[in-house]
N, C-alpha and C positions, 0 to 999 in steps of 0.2 A: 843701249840707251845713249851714250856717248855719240855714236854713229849716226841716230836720229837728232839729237840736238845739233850735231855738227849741218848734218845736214839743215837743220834747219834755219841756225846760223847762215849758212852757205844759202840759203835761198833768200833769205831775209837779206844778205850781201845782196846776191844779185839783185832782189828789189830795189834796194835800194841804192844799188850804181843805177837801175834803168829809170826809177823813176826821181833821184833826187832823193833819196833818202826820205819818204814820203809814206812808202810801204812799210817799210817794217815797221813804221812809229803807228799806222791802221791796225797789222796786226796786234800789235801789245794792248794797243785800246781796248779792241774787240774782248780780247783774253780777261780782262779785266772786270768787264761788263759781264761776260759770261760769270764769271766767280762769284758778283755781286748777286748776280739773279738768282744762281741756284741758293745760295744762304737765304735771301731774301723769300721764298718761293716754299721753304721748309712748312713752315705754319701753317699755310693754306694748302697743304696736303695733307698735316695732319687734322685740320679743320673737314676736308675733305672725306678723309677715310670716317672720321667719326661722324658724318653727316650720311658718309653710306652706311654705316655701321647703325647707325638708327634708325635708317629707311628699312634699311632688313626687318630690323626688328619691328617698327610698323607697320610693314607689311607683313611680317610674322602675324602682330596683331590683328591687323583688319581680315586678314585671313581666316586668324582663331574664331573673332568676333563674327564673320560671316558665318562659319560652320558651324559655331552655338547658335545664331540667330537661325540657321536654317533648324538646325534641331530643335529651337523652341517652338520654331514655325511650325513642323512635324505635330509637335507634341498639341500644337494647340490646336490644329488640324483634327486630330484623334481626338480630342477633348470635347471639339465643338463637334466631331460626330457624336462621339455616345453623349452629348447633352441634346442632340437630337434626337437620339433615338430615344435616352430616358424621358423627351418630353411625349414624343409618339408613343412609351409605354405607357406614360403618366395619364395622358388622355383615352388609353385602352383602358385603364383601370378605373378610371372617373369612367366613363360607359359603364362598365362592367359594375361598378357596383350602384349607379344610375337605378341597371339593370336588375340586379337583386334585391335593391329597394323596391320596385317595382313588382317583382315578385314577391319578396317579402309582405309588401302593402295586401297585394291581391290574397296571398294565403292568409292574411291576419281576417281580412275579411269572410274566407270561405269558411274558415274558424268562427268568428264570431256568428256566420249562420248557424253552422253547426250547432252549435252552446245552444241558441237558439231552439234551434230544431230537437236537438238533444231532450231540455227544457221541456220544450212540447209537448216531446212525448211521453216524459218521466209523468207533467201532468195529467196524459189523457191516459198512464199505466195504473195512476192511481185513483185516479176516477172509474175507471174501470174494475181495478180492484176495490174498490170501496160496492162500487153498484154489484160484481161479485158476490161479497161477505154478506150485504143485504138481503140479494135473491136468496144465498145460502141459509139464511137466520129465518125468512119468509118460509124457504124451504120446509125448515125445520117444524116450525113452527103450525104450517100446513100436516106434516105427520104425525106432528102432538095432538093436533087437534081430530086427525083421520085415527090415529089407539084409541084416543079420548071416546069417541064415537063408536067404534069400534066394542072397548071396553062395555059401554051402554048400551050399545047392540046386544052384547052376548050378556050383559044383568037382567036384560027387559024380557030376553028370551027364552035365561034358566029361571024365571023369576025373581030376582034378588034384587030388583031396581032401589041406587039409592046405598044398599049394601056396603059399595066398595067402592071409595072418592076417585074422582076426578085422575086419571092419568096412572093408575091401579089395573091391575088385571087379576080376573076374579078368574080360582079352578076350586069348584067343589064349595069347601065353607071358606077358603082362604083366599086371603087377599094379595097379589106379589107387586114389588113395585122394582120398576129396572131403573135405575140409572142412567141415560144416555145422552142426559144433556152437554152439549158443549159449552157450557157458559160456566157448567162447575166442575173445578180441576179432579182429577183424578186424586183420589187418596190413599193410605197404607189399610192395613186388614183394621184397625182399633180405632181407626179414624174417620173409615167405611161404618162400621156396627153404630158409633155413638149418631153419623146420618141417620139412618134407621131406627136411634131410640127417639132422638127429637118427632118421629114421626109415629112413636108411639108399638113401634114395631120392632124385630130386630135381625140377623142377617137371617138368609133363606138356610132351609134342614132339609134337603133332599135324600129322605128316605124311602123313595119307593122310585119304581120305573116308569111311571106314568107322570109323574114330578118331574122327574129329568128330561123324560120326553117332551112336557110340555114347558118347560123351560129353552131348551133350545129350540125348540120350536117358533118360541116369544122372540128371541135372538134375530132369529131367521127373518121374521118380520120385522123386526126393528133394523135392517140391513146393516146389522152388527157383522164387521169382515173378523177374520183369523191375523191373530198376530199375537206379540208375547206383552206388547201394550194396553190389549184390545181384551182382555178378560176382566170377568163379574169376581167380584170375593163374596165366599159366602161361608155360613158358620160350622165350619171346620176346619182342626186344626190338631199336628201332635208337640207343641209347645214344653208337655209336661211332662212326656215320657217316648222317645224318638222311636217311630214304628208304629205306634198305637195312635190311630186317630181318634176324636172324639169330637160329634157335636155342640153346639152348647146346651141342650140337655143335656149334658154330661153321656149321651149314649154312644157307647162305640161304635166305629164304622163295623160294619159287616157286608155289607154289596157298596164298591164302588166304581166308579165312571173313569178310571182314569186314563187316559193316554198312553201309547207304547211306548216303556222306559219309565214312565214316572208311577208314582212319584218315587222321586232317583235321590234327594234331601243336596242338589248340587252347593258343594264348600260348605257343608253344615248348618246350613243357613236357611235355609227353604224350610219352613214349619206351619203356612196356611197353606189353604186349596182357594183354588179359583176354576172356576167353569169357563168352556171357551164356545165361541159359536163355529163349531165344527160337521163337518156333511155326517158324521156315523156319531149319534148322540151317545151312543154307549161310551164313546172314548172320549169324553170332552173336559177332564178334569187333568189339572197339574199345582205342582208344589212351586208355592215360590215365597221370598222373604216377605215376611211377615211387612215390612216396609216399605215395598214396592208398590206405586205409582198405580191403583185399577179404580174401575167402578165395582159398583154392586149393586146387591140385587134383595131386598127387604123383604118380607113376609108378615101377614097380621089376620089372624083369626076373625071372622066375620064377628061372631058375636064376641068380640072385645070392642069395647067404646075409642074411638078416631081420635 
């Protein structure tokens, strides 16, 4: 250090023998100005760094700001898709259910023919069955009137005209009357006989085979079917003593017509007979409760008064 200032003394000498002592007083100046500058010069560096110091970081920021900005832009990209697409579904769905109104509408109608239709024909089922039940009663009414005749045929022929009333069938001196109407219910065996008494009469006594014969016979023509519904009650019954039949003269059975198995007295209960319209007349008799639901079949001596 020494050695450099010497020398620099020694040069500053020499300037200033060569030019009057001129030089070295430049150099000191210069040295001086330089000193002032660099102190002077401090602030506005530090003003400086802090000026880059916040470009960084704003540009930090505009940075950040673009790459969120691009991501919002993304997002709203995808958003304004599917609010496309949910508008494109929206308008499939408004179609579609356009569509099913439409259809809806049309089957409300194909229904309401229906009902219609339906309607129609419940009324022309029961117009028919009304015109039915009619012809059937006409029917009836035709066969009443064809026994009736019939009846009067076979008075006028055995001689007894007059004999034996209206809708009666006359064998020998006696008069039977069948039951067959559909317009009066079926009754029990006590409710059958008191029919029968109103009419002066009382239930039929089948004691002989020509009786019975000519009994299902009557059946036969009266297109009286088989069935356990479909049977005549008539007066016999063992009510009083189980085994023993008896009619209502009091006489006991001794020849009967019954059915294979019966009379069987099923659950203790069965204690009247009823006659049935069966193909072998020998077997056309069965036991059943006295309370059960039949017609019958009345009888009345010619010479007893109607």
């Amino acid at each position: 250090m020494a050695n450099s200032e010497n020398h620099g003394k020694g040069t500053c000498n020499e300037l200033q023998i060569q030019d009057n002592g001129d030089v070295c007083s430049l150099y000191s100046d210069k040295t001086k100005f330089a000193v002032r500058d660099e102190l002077s010069s401090r602030p506005y560096r530090l003003a400086a760094i802090v000026l880059g110091v916040l470009s960084a970081v704003f540009l930090l920021l505009v940075i950040g700001l673009s790459v969120h900005i691009n991501r919002v832009s993304d997002k709203h990209d995808i958003l304004s898709l599917n609010s496309s697409i949910n508008c494109s579904q929206l308008v499939q769905l408004q179609s579609d259910h356009r569509s099913l109104t439409e259809s809806k509408n049309a089957l409300q109608n194909q229904h309401d023919e229906d009902v219609k239709m339906i309607k129609s024909l419940q009324t022309n089922l029961s117009r028919e069955t009304r015109l039915k039940n009619e012809l059937i009663l006409q029917n009836q009414k035709l066969e009443e009137d064809v026994r009736k005749m019939q009846s009067q045929i076979s008075n006028l022929a055995e001689g007894n005209c007059g004999k034996c009333l209206p809708n009666w069938v006359q064998m020998g001196s006696t008069c039977f009357y069948f039951d067959v109407s559909s317009t009066i219910p079926s009754k029990g065996w006590k409710e059958s006989r008191d029919e029968c008494k109103k009419k002066g009469a009382d239930l039929v006594i089948i004691d002989s085979k020509e009786k019975q014969e000519f009994i299902i016979k009557n059946l036969k023509e009266l297109k009286q079917s088989f069935s356990y519904y479909n049977g005549f009650w008539i007066g016999l019954k063992d009510d009083h003593t189980e085994g023993i039949w008896k009619w209502l003269n009091d006489a006991t059975l001794t020849q009967g017509y019954w059915m294979d198995g019966e009379p069987n007295d099923e659950r203790g209960i069965e204690d009247c007979a009823a006659v049935y319209s069966t193909n072998n007349p020998m077997k056309a008799w069965n036991d059943a409760p006295c309370s059960h639901p039949l017609k019958w079949i009345c009888e009345k001596e010619i010479n007893k008064t109607f």
